[in-house]
N, C-alpha and C positions, 0 to 999 in steps of 0.2 A: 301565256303568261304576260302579265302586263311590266310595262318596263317602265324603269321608277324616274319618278319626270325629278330631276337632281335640283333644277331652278327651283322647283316648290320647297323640295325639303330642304336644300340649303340657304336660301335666300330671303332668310325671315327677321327677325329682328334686330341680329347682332349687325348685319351686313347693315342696316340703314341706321345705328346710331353709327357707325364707322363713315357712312355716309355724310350724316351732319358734321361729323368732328369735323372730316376733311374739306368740308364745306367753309366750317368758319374759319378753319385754318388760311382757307385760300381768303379768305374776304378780309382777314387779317394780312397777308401780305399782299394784295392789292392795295390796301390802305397804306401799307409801312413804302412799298415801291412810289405809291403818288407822293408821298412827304418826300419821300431820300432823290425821288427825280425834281423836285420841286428846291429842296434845298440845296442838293448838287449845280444844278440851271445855275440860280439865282446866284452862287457862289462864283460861279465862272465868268457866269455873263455880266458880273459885276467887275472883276478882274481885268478882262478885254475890255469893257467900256472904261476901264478908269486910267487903264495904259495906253492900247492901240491908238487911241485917236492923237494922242500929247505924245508918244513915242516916236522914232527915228522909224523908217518903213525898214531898214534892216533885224530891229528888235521886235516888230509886228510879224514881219514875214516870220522869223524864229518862233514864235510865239502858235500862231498859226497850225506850223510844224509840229509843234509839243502837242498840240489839241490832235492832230491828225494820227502821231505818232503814238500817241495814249488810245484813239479807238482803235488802233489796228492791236496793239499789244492785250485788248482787255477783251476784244472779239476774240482773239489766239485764245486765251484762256477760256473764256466761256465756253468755246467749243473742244477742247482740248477734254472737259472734264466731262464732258456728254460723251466723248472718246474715250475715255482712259478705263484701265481696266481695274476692276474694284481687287481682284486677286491677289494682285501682286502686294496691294497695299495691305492686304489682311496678312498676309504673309512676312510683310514688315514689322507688323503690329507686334505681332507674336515673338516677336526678337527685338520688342522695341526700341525700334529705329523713329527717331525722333520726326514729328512731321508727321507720318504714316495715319495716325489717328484721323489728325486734320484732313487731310487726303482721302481718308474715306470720308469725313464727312462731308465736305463739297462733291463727291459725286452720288451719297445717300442724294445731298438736298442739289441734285444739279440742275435743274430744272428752274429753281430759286436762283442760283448763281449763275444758270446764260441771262435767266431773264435780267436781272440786276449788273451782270457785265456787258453782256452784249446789245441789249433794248435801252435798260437806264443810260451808262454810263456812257457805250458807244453812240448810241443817237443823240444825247446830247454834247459829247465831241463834235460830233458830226454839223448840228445846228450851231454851234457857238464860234465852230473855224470857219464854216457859213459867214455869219454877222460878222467875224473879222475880216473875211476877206473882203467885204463892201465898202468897210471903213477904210481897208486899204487901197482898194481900187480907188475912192475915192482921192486919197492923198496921191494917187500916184497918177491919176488925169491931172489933176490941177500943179503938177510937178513938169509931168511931161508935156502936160499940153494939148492931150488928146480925149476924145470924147468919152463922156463918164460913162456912158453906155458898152460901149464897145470893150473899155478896160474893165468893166466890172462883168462882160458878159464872158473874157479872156478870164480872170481872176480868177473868177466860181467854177469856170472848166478845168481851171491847172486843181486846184483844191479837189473838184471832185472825182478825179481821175486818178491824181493821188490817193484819194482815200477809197477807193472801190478798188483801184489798182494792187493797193497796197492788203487791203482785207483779202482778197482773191489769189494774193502770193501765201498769206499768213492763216490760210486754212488749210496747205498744203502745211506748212509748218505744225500745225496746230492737231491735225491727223494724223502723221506719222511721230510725231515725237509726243503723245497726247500725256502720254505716264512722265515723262522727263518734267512737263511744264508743267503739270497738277502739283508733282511732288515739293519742285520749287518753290510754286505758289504757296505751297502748304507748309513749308520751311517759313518762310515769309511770315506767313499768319499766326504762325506756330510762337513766332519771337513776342507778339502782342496778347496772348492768347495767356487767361488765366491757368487753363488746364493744360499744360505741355506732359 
């Protein structure tokens, strides 16, 4: 008896327009990600250049911090909902508990939401507390005295040890409590959101 080859007889026309849709779909948000990382950038790196260099090095250093403190909190989340369990929130739904919806929908499209929290949003954190910290080494050699190399090569090691430091604390956070911080997040979105 011959044994029924299941790829042939399943995988015939419906699988490959499911195929193109998900195709355009993706090439549709590669495109929507290069504009929102392009306008997000240009939004920040406009900010830091318009303050840091004319600001006090106490309100740069702070500034810095918000940039560092914002990738580590949007990496938490992005990974959070790659972690979270879709169950519980279906489970909410049904007793509609406010949020819940939302919450499952960030983890249907999670995939959309590390790449958009943790690629977009977190690496351009990442580069833009970069560019300020030059501008501040820079104020802070010709303050102190001492050579612009050396303080900027000091600067970009405190910044980026913070921020890998700080990512590597906040995926332990972000793994065990992954349903607490989805749910949140989806509270949050839930307040802006047409369909509550």
């Amino acid at each position: 008896m011959k044994a029924k080859n299941y790829k042939d007889e399943y995988s015939k026309e419906p699988i490959k327009k499911d195929k193109t849709k998900n195709e355009k779909r993706d090439k549709k948000w590669i495109i929507i990600v290069t504009v929102l990382s392009f306008i997000i950038s240009f939004i920040m790196a406009l900010i830091s250049e318009l303050i840091i260099p004319n600001a006090v090095v106490s309100i740069s250093i702070f500034l810095v911090l918000v940039f560092i403190f914002l990738g580590i909190i949007f990496d938490i989340i992005g990974l959070a909902t790659n972690t979270a369990d879709p169950k519980i929130f279906h489970s909410m739904a049904t007793k509609k508990v406010k949020g819940s919806k939302k919450a499952i929908d960030l983890i249907k499209n999670k995939d959309k939401v590390s790449s958009l929290l943790n690629d977009v949003i977190g690496d351009i954190c990442g580069v833009v507390s970069g560019s300020c910290g030059l501008a501040i080494s820079i104020t802070l050699a010709s303050m102190i005295g001492t050579s612009k190399l050396l303080t900027t090569i000091i600067v970009t090691s405190i910044i980026s040890s913070l921020t890998i430091g700080g990512k590597a604390f906040g995926k332990a956070i972000a793994i065990n409590n992954a349903n607490e911080i989805v749910f949140e997040f989806a509270k949050i979105l839930n307040i802006f959101s047409k369909n509550k």
